[in-house]
N, C-alpha and C positions, 0 to 999 in steps of 0.2 A: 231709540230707547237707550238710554244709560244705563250701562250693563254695574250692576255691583260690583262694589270693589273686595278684594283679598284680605282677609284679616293676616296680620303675619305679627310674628314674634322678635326683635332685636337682640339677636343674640350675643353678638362680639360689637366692639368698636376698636379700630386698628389702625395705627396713624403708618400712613403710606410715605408721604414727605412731607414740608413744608407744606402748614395748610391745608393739605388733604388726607383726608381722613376714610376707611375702608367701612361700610358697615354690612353684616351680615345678617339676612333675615329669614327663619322658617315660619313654615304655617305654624298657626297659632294653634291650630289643632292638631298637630304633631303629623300632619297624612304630605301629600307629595303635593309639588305646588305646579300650577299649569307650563309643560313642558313650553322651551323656547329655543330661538334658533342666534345662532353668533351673528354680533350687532346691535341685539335687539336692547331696548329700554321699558323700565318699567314706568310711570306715572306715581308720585309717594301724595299723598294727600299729607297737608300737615296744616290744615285751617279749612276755614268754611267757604275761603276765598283762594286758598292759596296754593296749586298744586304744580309739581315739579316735576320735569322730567330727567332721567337718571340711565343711562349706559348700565347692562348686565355686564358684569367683568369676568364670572366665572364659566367653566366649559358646561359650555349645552349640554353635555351629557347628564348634568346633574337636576335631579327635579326634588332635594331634598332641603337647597335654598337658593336664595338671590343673594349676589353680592354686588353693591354699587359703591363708586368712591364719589364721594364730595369734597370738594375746593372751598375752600371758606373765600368768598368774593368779596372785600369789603366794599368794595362797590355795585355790587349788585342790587336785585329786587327783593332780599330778605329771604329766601327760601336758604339759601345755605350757610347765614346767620343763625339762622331757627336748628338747623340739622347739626349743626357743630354744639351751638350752646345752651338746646334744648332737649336733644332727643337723650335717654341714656337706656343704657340693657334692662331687658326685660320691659321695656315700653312695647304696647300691641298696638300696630299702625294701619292703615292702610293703603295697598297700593292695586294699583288697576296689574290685569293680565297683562304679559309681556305684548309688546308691538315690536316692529320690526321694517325700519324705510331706508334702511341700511344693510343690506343683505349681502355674504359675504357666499362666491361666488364657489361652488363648490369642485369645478371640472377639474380635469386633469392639465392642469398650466400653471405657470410660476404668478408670484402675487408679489404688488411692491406695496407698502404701506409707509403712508405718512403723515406722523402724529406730535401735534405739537401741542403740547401740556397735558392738561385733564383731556385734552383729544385721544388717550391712549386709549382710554376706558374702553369705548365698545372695540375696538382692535385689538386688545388683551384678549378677549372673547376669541376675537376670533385668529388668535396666534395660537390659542389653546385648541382651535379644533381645525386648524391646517395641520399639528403634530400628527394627532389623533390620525387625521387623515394620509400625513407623509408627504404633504405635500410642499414642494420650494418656494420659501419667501425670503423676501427682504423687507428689513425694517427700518424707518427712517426719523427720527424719533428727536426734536430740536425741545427743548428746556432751557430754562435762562439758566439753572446751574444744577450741580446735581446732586443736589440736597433738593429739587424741585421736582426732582425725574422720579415718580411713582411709579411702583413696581418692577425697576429695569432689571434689580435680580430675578426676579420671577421670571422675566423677558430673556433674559439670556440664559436662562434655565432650560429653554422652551425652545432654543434657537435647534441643539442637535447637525450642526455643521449650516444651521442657515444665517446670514451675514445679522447683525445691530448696527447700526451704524448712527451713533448718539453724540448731539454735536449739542455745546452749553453756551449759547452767546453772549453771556454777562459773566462768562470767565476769563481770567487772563490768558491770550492765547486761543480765547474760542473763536465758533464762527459760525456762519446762518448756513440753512440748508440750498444748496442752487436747486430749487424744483427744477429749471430748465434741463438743467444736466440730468438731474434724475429721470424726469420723463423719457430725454433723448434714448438715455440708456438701455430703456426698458425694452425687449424685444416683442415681435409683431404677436399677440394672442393675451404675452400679456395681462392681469386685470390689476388697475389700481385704485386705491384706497386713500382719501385724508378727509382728518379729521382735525380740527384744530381750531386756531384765532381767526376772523372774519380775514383778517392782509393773506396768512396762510393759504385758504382756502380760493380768494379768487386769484391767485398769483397761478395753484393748481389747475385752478378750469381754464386760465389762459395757458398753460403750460401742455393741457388734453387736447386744447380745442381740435385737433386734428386727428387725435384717434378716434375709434368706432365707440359711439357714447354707450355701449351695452356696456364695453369693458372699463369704464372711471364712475367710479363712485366715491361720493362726498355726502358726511355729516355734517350738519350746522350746529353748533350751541348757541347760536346767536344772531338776531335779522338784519340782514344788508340792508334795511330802510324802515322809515316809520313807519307806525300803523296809521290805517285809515281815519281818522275820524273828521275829517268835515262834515259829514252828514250831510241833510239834504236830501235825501232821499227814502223810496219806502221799499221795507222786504218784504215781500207775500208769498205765505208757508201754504201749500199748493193743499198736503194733507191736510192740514186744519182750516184753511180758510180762512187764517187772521192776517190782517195787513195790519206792520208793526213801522213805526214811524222811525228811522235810525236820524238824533238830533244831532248839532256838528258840539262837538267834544263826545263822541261818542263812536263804538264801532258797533260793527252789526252782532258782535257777540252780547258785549254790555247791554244793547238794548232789548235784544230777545229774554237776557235774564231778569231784567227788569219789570220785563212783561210776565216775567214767570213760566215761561217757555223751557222745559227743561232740554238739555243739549248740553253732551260731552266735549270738553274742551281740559286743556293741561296748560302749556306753554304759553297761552297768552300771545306767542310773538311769530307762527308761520312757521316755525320749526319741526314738529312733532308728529302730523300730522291726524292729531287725534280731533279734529274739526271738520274735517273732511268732508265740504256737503254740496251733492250735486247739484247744478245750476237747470233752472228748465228755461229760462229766459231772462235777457239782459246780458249787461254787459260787466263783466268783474273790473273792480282795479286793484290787480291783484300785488300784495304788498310778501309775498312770504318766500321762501326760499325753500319752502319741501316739494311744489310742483314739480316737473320739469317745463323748458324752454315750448318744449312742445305741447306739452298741458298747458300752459297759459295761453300759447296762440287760439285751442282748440276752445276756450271759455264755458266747458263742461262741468266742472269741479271748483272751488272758491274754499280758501280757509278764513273760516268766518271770527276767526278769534283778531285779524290785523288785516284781511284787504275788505275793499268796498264797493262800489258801486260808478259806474262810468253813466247810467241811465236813472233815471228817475224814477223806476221799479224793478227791483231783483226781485224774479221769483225763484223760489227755492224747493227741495224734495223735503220740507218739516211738514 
């Protein structure tokens, strides 16, 4: 069932750096909005077809708004087109409950975080409630320049004797981050954190592969591979009893909507996890990057917005 979505209010618009821009949202009916946890993102709807997922930037402790920053991509898929040069204060939107597939580790141990560009987003979150907590980080935070670097006053406001370490490689004199070094660095217990550009992000998972996977955790904004759609085969929704034909230029999302099948989905691309739907037979091929390694071998779960089908019938828990 698709749970309804939050009506909310645009309160501010607040330009962070180059191209990104800050927006801030209360309930529309002035009451408190469903509490969330550091990391977490919201879902903004802004068409019939077009919904967006977005990093909570401010401290969890707050349930009186959301605050998300968007990048204006000019190469992207139109969502943060629309949010730069369409949305203004006092627009009433709506956005889904907070989710959370990035959860920001709360024990008593040092945290190393590394974020490159609009990556800081959900690790803003949660630099804001390591303070809160007292707890020791490091922050490791690469931008091409630093008229690019959103929010690093805020970030070094937050620091309280914990290290920034903010490197600009499209300046004269700058220089990229060594994740290697950084990994090496990090002592046994440990937890870390990136978020960032696709190169960023698996430079980090070959940089972990060898610590205990509880402690490295990674955001995506963006899928390591295409989405499925050769088609060719059929999905059968277990509750309702419909066998829905997925045709090739097609994924198994498009074609359930087609069908009229209603089913929660945001990203489109394996990101988000807001498709989430458990397998009862067959074989996935699975195309998304919010699994884990070990969730794909076990072929229990499929994000139906970009993988597909290895077998001639997926059944599924619809």
């Amino acid at each position: 069932m698709t749970e309804a979505p939050l009506k909310v209010l645009l309160k501010s618009i607040t330009f962070e750096a180059d191209r990104i821009n800050s927006y801030t949202l209360q309930a529309a009916d002035g009451g408190l909005l469903p509490a969330f946890t550091a990391g977490a993102h919201i879902e903004l709807h802004l068409g019939a077809d077009l919904i967006r997922s977005y990093s909570l930037t401010n401290d969890p402790a707050e349930r009186q708004r959301y605050v998300i920053a968007v990048k204006h991509e000019v190469d992207g898929r139109g969502g943060s087109a629309l949010v730069h040069t369409r949305l203004k204060v006092g627009d009433v939107l709506s956005v889904s409950a907070p989710r959370n597939n990035f959860t920001f580790n709360e024990g008593d141990h040092a945290s190393v975080f590394v974020a490159g560009g609009i990556g800081v987003t959900p690790i803003l979150s949660m630099l804001r409630r390591a303070a809160m907590l007292g707890r020791r980080w490091i922050l490791h935070y690469a931008s091409r320049t630093r008229r690019d670097a959103a929010f690093l006053q805020d970030i070094r406001g937050l620091a309280h004797g914990n290290e920034v370490n903010a490197v600009f490689d499209h300046e004269a004199g700058g220089a990229s981050l060594d994740l290697a070094a950084i990994v090496a660095a990090a002592s046994d217990g440990t937890h870390l954190y990136c978020c960032g550009p696709l190169p960023m992000l698996e430079a980090f998972k070959a940089a972990t592969r060898a610590r205990p996977s509880h402690t490295v955790h990674l955001e995506y904004f963006s899928p390591e591979q295409e989405a499925a759609t050769e088609g060719g085969f059929e999905v059968r929704l277990a509750k309702s009893g419909c066998t829905i034909p997925v045709a090739p230029g097609k994924t198994i999302l498009s074609a359930l909507l087609d069908a009229g099948i209603p089913v929660s989905y945001a990203c489109s691309e394996g990101t988000c996890g807001t498709c989430e739907t458990r397998v009862i037979d067959g074989l996935p091929d699975h195309r998304d990057v919010y699994l884990t390694d070990d969730e794909h071998a076990a072929n229990k779960q499929i994000m139906i917005c970009c993988s597909g089908s290895k077998t001639p019938v997926l059944v599924l828990d619809l």
